[in-house]
Each structure stands twice: as C-alpha cells, then as structure tokens.
C-alpha positions as CSV (number, residue, x, y, z in Angstrom):
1,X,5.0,-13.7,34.2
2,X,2.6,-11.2,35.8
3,X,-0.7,-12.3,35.7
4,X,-3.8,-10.6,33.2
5,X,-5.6,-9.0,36.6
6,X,-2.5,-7.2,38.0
7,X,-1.7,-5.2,34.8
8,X,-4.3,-2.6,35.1
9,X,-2.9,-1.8,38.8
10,X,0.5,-1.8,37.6
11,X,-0.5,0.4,34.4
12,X,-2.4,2.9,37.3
13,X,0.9,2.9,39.2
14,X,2.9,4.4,36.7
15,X,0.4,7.4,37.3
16,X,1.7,7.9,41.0
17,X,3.8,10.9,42.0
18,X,6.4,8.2,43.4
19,X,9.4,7.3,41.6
20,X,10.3,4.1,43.4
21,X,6.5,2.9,42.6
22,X,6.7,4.0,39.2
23,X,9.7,2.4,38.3
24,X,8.7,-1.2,40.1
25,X,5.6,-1.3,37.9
26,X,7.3,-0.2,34.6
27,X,9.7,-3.1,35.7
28,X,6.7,-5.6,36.9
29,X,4.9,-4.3,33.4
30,X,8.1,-5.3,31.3
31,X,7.3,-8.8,32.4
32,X,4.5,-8.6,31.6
33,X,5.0,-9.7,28.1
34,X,2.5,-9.4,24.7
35,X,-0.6,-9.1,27.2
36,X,0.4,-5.7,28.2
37,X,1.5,-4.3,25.3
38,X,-1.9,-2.9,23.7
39,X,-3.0,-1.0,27.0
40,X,1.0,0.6,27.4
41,X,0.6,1.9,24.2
42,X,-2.6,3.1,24.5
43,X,-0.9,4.9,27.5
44,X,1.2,7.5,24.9
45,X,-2.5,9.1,25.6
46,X,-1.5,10.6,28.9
47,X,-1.1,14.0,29.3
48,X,1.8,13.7,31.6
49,X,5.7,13.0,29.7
50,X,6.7,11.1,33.0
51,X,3.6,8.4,32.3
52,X,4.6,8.4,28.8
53,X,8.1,7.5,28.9
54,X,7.5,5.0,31.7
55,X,5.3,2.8,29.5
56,X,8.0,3.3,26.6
57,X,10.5,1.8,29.1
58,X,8.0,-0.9,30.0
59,X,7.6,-1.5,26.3
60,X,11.5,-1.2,25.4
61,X,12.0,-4.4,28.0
62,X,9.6,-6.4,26.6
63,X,11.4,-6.2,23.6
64,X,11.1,-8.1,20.3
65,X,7.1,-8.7,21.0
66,X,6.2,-5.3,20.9
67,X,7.9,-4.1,18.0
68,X,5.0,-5.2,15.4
69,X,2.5,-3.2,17.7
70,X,4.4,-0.1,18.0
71,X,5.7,-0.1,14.3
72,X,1.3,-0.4,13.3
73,X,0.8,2.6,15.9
74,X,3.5,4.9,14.1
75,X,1.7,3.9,10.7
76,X,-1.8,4.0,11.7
77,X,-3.2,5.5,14.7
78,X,-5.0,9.4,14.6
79,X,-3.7,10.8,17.6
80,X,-0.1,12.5,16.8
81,X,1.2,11.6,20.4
82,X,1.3,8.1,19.8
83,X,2.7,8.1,16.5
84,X,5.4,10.5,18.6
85,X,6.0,8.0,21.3
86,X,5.9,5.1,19.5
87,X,8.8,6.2,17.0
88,X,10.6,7.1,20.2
89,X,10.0,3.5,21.3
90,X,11.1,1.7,18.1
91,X,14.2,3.8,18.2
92,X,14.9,2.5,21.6
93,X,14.5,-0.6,20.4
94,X,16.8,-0.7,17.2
95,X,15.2,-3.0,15.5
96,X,16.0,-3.3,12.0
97,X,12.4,-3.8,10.6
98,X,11.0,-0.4,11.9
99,X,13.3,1.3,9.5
100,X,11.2,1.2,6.5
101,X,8.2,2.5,8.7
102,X,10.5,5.5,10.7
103,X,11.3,6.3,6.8
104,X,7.8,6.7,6.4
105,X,6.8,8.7,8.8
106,X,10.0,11.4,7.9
107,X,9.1,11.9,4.6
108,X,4.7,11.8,5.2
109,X,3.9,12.1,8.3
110,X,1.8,15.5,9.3
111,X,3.2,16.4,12.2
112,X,6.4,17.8,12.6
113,X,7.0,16.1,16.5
114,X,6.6,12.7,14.9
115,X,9.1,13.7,12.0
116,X,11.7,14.3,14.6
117,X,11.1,11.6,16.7
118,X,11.7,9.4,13.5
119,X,14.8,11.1,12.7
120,X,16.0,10.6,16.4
121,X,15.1,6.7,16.2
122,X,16.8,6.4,13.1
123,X,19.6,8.0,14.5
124,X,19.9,5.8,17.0
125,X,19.2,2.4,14.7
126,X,21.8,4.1,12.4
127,X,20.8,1.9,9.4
128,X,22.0,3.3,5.9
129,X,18.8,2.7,4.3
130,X,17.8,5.8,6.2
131,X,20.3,7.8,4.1
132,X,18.3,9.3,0.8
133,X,14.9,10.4,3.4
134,X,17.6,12.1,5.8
135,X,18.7,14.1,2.5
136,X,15.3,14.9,1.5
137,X,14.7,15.5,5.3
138,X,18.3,18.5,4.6
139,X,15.4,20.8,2.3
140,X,13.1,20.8,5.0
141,X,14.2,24.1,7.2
142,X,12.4,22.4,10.6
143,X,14.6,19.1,10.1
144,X,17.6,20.2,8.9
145,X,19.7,20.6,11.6
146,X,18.9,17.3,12.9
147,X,19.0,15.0,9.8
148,X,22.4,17.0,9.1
149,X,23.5,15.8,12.6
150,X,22.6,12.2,11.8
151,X,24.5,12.1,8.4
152,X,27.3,13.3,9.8
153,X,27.2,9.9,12.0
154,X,26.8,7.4,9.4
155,X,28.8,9.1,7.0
156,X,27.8,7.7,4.0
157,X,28.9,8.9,0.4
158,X,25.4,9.6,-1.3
159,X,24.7,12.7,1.0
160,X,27.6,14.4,0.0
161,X,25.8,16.7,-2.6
162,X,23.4,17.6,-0.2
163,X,26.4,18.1,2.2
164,X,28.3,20.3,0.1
165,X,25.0,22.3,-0.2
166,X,24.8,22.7,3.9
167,X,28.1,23.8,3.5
168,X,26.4,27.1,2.7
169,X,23.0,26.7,5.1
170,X,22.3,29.8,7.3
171,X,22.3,28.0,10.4
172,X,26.0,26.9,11.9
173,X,25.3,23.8,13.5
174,X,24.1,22.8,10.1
175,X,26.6,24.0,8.3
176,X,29.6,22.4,11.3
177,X,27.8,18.9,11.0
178,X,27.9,18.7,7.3
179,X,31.9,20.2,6.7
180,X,32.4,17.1,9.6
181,X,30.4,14.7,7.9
182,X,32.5,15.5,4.0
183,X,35.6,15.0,5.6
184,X,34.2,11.4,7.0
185,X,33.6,10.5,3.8
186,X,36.6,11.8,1.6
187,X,35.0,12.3,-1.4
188,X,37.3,14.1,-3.7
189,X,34.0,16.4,-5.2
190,X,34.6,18.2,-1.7
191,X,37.5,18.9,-1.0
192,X,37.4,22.9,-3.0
193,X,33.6,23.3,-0.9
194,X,35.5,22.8,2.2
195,X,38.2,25.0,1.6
196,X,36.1,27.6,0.4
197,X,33.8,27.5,3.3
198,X,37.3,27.7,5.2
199,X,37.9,31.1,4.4
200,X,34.5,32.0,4.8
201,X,34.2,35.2,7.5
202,X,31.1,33.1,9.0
203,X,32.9,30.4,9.9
C-alpha cells in the first residue's frame, strides 16, 4: 500500500513528458487504493488527454473501490470532462451497477461527449438493460451510428423495429450495422425489410 504522503508526487508524475515515469506512478497510484481515488478523479480536470487517461488507468486497477466514486461523478459533477472521463472509466471497468447511471447520462446528459462516452462504456459492459436507451439513442442523428453499432453486438429482439427503420437511415454504416444486427436476431417481421433494402441501388 502506498503511503497518504507519496500520492500527491505520484499524481504530479503523471504530468511528466516521460512515459516510463508516467506509467510507474499510474501503476504505484493503482495501489494506492480508496485514498487516491478522490484526487485521480479530480485529475479528469487536466487539460492534457495523456494525464487523463493515465489517472483512468490508475483508477481502472484499483477496481471495485472506485466504482461508487466515479459512477457519483458521472451523475453529479458540473464540469462536462469528468462526467466524460468518468463514463469512460466505468466502462473500463464493466461493472454491472454503473449501467443504470451510463443509461442516465444517454438519454439526459447535456453534452453530447458524455453521451458517447456512455454509449461506448455500455458497449463495452454489453448489459441488455441498455437496450430500449440505445433505441431511443437510434432518433438522435449525433448517436446513431454508434448506438446502431452497439445493437448490432448484443442483438437483442426489442430493437428490431428501430432496426428495420435504420434499414432506411441516410448514413451506410448505420444502415450496414442494423441489416447485420436483424439477421442476428431472426425475427421473422424482417425478413421482407432486408430483402427490400437488398435490391436497394444504395446498397
């Protein structure tokens, strides 16, 4: 366990231009445990992407502890980049619990950076309690692409009306995603969309 005095000289290291320092005390700070926690997060401040993702790495070894912290960041704090890098964090961490939470932020949260970085940690939790704010998330034309991307990885039978719709989206990669996704799921309702969309010039 590293000791209360050396985490703020760890914390400073991860602002140093080299990597093999950096990566000791995001390693030394993962040790750390709960008493570190508060001040990494507070580090999703930090203007630089390398600082940020090295206290999300710190944070991701810790594990379990920080998962309560991070999940009350995403939910309550002003600033828009820690909202950002803490769904980025829970989704590295998988934990079940921040599902509700990453849900949350898809459908309300302000900004559109934290509403993808909540689509790519549910993505990566892949929880089918997700499912109905990924459809939703299908109408929105700055989301679409990805929440069609995640359905078509958990595959699950109550997007397939909203499939069948981004059969005939404007955008290809939506419309790809979704024609993979119906034939993942085999419901019979799709079979004449898919063939139509077949002979579709677009396609």
């Amino acid at each position: 366990m590293t000791e209360g005095n050396h985490v703020d000289p760890l914390l400073s290291a991860l602002r140093d231009d080299n990597e093999a320092l950096r990566n000791h005390a995001t390693s030394r700070l993962g040790e750390a445990g709960s008493e570190a926690i508060p001040k990494l997060i507070s580090m999703f401040l930090e203007d630089d992407c390398v600082v940020r993702e090295a206290a999300t790495s710190a944070l991701v070894q810790i594990g379990e502890p920080a998962v309560d912290p991070l999940i009350e960041a995403l939910k309550d704090d002003e600033e828009w980049s820690v909202r950002e890098q803490a769904a980025t964090a829970l989704g590295k961490l998988r934990a079940i619990k921040s599902v509700e939470p990453l849900v949350h932020a898809l459908r309300l949260d302000k900004d559109g950076g934290v509403r993808t970085a909540a689509i790519w940690a549910l993505e990566r939790i892949g929880h089918p309690d997700a499912v109905p704010a990924l459809v939703d998330a299908l109408m929105d034309a700055t989301l679409r692409e990805d929440a069609a991307r995640v359905l078509n990885k958990l595959g699950d039978s109550r997007a397939t009306d909203a499939l069948v719709e981004g059969l005939q989206a404007s955008n290809w990669i939506v419309r790809r995603h979704a024609a993979e996704a119906l034939g993942k799921i085999g419901d019979p309702r799709s079979l004449d969309p898919l063939i139509q969309a077949l002979a579709d010039e677009d396609w």
